[in-house]
N, C-alpha and C positions, 0 to 999 in steps of 0.2 A: 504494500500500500504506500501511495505517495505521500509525503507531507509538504507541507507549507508554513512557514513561521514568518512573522512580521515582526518589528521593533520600531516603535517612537523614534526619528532621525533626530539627530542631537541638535540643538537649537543654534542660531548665532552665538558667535562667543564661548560654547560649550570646549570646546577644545582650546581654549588659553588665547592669548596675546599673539599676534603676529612679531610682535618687537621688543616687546618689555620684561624686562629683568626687575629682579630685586637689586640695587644696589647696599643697600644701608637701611638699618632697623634701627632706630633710638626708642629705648620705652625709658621716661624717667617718671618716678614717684612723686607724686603731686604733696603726699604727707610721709614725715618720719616713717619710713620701714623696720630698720633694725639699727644697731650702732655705727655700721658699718654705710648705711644707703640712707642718709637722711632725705629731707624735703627736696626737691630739684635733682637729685643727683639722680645717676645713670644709675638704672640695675639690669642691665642686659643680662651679666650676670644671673640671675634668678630665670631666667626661663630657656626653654629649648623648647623646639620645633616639635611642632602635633606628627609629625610626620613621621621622623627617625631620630626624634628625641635627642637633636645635636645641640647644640649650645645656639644661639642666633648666629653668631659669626661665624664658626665653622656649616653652619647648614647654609650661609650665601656662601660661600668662599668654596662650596665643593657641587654649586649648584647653577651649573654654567644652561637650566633650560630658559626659555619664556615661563613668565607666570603663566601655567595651564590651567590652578585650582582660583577661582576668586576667595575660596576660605582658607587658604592656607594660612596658619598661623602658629601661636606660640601660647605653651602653657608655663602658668607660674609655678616653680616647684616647690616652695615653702610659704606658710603663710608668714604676715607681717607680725614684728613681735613689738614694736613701739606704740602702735597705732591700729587696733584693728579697722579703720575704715581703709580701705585701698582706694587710691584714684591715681590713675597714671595718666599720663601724655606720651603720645604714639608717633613718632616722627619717619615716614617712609621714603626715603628717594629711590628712583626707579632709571632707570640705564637713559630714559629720553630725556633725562635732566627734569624731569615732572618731582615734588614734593608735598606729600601729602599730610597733612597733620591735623590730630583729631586727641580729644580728651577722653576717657572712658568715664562711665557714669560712677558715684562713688558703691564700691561693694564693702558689707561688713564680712571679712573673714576670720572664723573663728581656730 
């Protein structure tokens, strides 16, 4: 017996960027984190990549594609011990010289 299957074609934009890279990921901590990442400072440090778990700089630095995923992103690995509200600032520049920068909403992590 013959069969036949069908599938949903993937929409515009489904397959990534035609050009655009990740260049550079800044998250810095809008409040006291711990002793070491106070208020404004860089904590790239604390997070790696949802992907393969690399640190931010090693997951761009070994990650020569186009953005394919629009969610690709970064988890925090420890919570904040200063301060449990988190609010960070997200600064992304991208290979077309494009920067994008956004604040995340305030989260209580306990």
């Amino acid at each position: 017996m013959n069969s036949a299957y069908g599938c949903s074609c993937a929409y515009d934009g489904d397959s990534g960027s035609k050009e655009e890279q990740l260049e550079k990921v800044t998250i810095i901590t809008l409040n006291d984190f711990d002793d070491d990442h106070l208020a404004n400072d860089t904590i790239n440090d604390l997070f790696v990549s949802n992907l393969n778990y690399l640190p931010i700089e090693d997951y761009i630095a070994n990650n020569n594609d186009n953005i394919r995923d629009p969610y690709e992103g970064f988890r925090l690995e420890k919570a904040p011990v200063l301060n449990k509200n988190f609010k960070a600032k997200v600064i992304v520049e991208l290979s077309t010289g494009e920067v994008y920068e956004a604040e995340t909403t305030e989260q209580v992590i306990e």
